[in-house]
C-alpha positions in Angstrom: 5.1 3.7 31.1 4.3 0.4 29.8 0.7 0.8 30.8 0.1 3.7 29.5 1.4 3.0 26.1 -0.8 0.2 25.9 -4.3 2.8 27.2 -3.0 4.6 24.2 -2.6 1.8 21.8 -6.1 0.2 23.0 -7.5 4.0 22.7 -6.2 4.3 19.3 -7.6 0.8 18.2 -11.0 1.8 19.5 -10.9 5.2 17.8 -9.8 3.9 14.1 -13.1 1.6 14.3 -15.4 4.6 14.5 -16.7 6.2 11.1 -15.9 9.9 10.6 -15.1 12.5 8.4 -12.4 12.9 8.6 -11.4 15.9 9.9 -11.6 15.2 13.5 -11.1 12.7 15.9 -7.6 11.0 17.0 -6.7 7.8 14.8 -3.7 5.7 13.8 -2.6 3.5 10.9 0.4 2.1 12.5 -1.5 0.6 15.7 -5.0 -0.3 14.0 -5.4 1.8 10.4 -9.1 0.5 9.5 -9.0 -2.5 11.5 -12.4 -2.6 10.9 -11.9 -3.1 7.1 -9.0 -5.5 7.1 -11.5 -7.8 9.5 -14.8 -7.0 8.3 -14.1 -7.9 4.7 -13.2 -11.3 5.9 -14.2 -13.8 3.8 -13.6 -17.7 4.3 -12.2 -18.2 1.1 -9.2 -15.8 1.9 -7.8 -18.8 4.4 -7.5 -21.4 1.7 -5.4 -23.8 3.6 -5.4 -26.5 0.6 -1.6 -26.2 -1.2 -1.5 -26.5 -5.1 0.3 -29.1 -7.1 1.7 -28.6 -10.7 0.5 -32.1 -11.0 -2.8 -32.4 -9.6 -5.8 -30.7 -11.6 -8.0 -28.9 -9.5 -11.4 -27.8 -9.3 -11.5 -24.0 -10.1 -15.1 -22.9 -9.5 -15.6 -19.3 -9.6 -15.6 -17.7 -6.1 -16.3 -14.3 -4.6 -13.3 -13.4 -2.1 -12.6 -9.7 -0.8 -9.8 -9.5 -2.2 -7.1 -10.5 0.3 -7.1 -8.3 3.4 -3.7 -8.8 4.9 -3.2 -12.4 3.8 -2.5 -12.1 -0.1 -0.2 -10.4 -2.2 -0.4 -9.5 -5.7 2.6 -10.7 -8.0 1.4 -10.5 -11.4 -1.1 -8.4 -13.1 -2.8 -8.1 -16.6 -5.6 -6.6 -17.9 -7.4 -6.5 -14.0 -6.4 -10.2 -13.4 -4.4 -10.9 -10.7 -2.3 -13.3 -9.3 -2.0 -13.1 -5.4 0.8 -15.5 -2.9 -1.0 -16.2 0.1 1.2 -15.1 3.2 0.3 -17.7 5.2 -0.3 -20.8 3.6 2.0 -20.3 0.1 -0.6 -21.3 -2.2 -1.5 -19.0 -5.0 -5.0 -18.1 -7.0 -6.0 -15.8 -9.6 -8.7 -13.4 -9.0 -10.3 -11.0 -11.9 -11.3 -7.1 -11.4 -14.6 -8.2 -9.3 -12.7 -10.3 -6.9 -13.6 -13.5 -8.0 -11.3 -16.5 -8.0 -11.0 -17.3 -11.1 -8.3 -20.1 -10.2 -6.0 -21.6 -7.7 -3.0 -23.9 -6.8 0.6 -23.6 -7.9 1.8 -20.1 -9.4 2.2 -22.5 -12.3 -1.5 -23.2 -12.8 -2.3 -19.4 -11.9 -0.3 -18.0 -14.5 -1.2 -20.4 -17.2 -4.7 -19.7 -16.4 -4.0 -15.8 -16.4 -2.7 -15.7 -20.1 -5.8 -18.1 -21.0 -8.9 -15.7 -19.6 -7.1 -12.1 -19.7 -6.5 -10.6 -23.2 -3.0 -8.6 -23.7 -3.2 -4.9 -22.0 -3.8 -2.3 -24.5 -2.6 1.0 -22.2 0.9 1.7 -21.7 -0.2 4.4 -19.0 -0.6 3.0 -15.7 -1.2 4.5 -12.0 0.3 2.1 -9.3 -1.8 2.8 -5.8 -0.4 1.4 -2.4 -2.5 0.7 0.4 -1.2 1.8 4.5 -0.5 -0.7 7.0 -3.1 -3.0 8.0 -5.2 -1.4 5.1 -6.2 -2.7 1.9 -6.4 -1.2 -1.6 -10.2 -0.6 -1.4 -9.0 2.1 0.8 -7.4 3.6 -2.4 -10.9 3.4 -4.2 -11.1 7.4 -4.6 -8.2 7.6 -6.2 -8.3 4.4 -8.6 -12.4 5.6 -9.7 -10.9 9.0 -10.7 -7.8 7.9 -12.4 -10.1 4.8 -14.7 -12.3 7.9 -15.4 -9.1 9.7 -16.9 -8.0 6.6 -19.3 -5.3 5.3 -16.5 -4.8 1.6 -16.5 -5.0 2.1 -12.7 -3.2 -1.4 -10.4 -4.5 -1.0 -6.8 -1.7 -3.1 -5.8 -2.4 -5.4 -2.9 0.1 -6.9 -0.5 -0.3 -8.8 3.3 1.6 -5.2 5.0 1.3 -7.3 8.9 2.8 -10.5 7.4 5.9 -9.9 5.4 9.3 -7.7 6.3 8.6 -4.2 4.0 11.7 -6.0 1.3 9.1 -8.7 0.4 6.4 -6.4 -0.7 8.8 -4.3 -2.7 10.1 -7.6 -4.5 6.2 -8.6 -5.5 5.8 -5.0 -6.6 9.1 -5.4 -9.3 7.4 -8.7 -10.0 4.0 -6.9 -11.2 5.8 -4.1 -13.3 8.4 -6.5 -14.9 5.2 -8.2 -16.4 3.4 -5.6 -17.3 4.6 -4.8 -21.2 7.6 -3.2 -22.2 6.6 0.4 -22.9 4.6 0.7 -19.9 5.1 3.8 -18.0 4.8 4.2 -14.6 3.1 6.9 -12.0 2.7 5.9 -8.2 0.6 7.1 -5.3 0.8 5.4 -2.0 -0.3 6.1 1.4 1.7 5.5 4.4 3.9 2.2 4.0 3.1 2.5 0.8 5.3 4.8 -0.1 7.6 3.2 1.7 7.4 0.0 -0.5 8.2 2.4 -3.4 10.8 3.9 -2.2 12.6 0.0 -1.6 12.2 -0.8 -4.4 13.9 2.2 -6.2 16.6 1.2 -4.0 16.5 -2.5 -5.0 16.3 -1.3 -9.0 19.5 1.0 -8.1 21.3 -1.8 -6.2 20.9 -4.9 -8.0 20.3 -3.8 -11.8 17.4 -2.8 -13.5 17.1 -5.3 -16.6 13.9 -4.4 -17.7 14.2 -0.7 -17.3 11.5 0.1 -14.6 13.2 3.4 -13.1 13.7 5.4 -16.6 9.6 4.3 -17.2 8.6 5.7 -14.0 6.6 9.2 -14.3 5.8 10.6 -10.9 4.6 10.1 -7.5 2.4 11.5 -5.0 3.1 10.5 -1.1 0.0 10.8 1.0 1.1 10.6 4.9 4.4 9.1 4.2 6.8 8.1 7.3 10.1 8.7 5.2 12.0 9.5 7.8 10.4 6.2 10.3 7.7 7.3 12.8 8.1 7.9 16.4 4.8 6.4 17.3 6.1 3.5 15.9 8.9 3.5 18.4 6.7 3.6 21.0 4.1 1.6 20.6 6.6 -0.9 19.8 7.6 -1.4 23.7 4.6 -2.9 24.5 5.2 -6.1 22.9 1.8 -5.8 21.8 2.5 -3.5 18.6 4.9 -6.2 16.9 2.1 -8.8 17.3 -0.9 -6.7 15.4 1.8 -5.2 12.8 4.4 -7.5 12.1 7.4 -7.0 11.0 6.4 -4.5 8.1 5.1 -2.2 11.1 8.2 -2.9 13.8 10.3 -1.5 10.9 8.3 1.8 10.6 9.2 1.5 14.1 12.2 -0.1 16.2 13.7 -1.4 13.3 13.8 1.9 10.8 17.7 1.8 11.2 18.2 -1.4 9.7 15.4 -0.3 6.9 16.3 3.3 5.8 19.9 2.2 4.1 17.1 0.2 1.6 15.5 3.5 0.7 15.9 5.3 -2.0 14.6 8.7 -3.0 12.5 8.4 -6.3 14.7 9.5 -9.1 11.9 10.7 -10.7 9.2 13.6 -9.4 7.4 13.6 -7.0 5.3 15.4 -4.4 4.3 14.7 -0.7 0.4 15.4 1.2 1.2 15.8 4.8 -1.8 15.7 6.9 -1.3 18.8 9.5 -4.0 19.2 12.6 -2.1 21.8 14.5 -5.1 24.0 14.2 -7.5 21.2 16.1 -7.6 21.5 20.1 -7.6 17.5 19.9 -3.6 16.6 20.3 -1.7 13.0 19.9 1.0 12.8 22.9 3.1 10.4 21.2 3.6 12.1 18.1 5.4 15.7 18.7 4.7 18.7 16.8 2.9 19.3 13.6 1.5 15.9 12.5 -2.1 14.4 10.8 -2.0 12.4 14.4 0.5 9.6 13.1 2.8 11.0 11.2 4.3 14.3 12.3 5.4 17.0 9.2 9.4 16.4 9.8 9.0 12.8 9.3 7.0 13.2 6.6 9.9 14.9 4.6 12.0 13.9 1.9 14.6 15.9 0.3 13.9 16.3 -3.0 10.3 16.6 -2.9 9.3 19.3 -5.9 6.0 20.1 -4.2 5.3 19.8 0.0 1.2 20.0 0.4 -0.8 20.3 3.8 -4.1 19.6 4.6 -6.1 19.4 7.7 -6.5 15.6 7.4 -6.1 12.9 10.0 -3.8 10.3 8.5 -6.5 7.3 7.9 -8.3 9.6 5.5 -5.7 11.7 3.7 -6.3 9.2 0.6 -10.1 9.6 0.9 -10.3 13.9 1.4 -11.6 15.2 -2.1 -8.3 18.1 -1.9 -5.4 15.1 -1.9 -7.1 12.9 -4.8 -7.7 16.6 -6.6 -3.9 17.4 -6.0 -2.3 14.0 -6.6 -5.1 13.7 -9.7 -3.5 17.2 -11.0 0.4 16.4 -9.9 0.3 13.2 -11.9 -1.8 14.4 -14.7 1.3 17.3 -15.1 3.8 14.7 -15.1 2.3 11.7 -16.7 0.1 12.5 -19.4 -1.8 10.5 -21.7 -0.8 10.4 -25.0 2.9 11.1 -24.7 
């Protein structure tokens, strides 16, 4: 059994590396979603190893980095600038909307820098997009182009999904929307563990107080290929030993370690709707996932009671957030919901 789970996990790994469609071909977030994108955008710059000192003044020359892959996470945001914790090493840098570091250091010397170069946000209507395990938010791109067309102040929120327990991305996340200003309001589209994320920290904002009033300024949602109910594939791939080293613990508790995890969930309090990717129609067929499913994510886990609005599509999981019908829908839900204006 062990062998075979790990021909299915190499299999997997190989297949998410090949361009497609979409609409064909086995794939898998959990074991490998994009692995060619979180590695191929590599840049040297993203491996900083040098900690920053309140104390010491250092050179900030502007620098081109891709963004931060699976090593940074974004804490604060304003205006496109971000500041971004490096999983790893602990130091922090600000980077503007093109990716360039604009400084680095202490989150000290980030955030004095940040309220220097960015000017105060004008919008008050912001879409918060949520990357997959192992992805990054460029994978969100189709969404974020059409919702800056609209007028959105769009956050493609970025966070190191392999290197941090699902809690810690959920606690940057309140970070970014305490900051942002006080009327803000708040829509959300996530793929995957993204949605995931959200739904912690609804449960954190329930638990432990909500002083700045996030939940009553939150719009709507849309879940693209969410695992709210843990994913079986997951579970299994998790045996191997192998899984827990490519996914971290973030993955192992989509996995092995959902019980621990779902007693931090919340369901949004606010509405929301959910794009399940369904391939049941395809002669190709996932073993490890039973029944209906996008090849990750079967339909049953993909529920969530509540949900106004239950959409399927004949989408493989890596590329529900990239077919033209989810944007259009999620586009439409949150336009319903969250309009401009009011």
């Amino acid at each position: 059994m062990r062998i075979f789970l790990i021909t299915c996990l190499c299999v997997t790994l190989l297949l998410e590396t090949q361009s497609g469609t979409g609409r064909l071909g086995p794939q898998t977030a959990f074991a490998g979603d994009a692995l060619a994108e979180s590695t191929g955008g590599f840049n040297v710059s993203d491996l900083n190893f040098i900690h920053g000192d309140e104390n010491v003044s250092n050179i900030n020359l502007p620098l081109k980095t891709s963004g931060g892959g699976q090593f940074w996470t974004d804490h604060l945001w304003k205006s496109g600038y971000h500041v971004q914790q490096n999983a790893i090493t602990g130091h922090w840098r600000l980077l503007d909307r093109n990716n360039v570091r604009r400084s680095w250091g202490s989150k000290f010397q980030c955030v004095e820098a940040l309220n220097e170069i960015a000017e105060d946000e004008s919008s008050k209507h912001f879409v918060v997009l949520l990357h997959g395990l192992m992805r990054t938010s460029g994978s969100m791109k189709p969404l974020q182009d059409k919702f800056t067309q609209l007028g959105y102040e769009v956050v493609p929120f970025s966070y190191a999904s392999t290197r941090a327990p699902i809690g810690e991305h959920a606690a940057a996340l309140r970070e970014v929307l305490e900051h942002l200003p006080a009327d803000a309001q708040f829509s959300f589209s996530g793929h995957s563990m993204g949605n995931i994320v959200v739904r912690h920290l609804v449960g954190d904002l329930e638990r432990d107080g909500d002083p700045k009033g996030i939940l009553p300024r939150c719009r709507s949602m849309v879940m693209l290929g969410p695992p709210n109910q843990g994913a079986a594939i997951a579970r299994k791939f998790a045996k191997t030993g192998l899984f827990g080293i490519v996914t971290g613990k973030g993955g192992m508790e989509l996995g092995p370690n959902w019980s621990d995890l779902m007693d931090k969930l919340s369901t949004p309090s606010f509405p929301f709707a959910i794009v399940a990717g369904d391939l049941s129609d395809y002669k190709v067929k996932n073993p490890m996932v039973a029944g209906q499913s996008d090849f990750v994510v079967s339909l049953d886990e993909a529920k969530l009671d509540g949900v106004e609005e239950f959409e399927t599509l004949p989408v493989l999981h890596s590329f529900l957030m990239n077919d033209q019908r989810a944007v259009d829908f999620t586009v439409e839900y949150i336009r319903s919901k969250h309009p401009i204006g009011q």
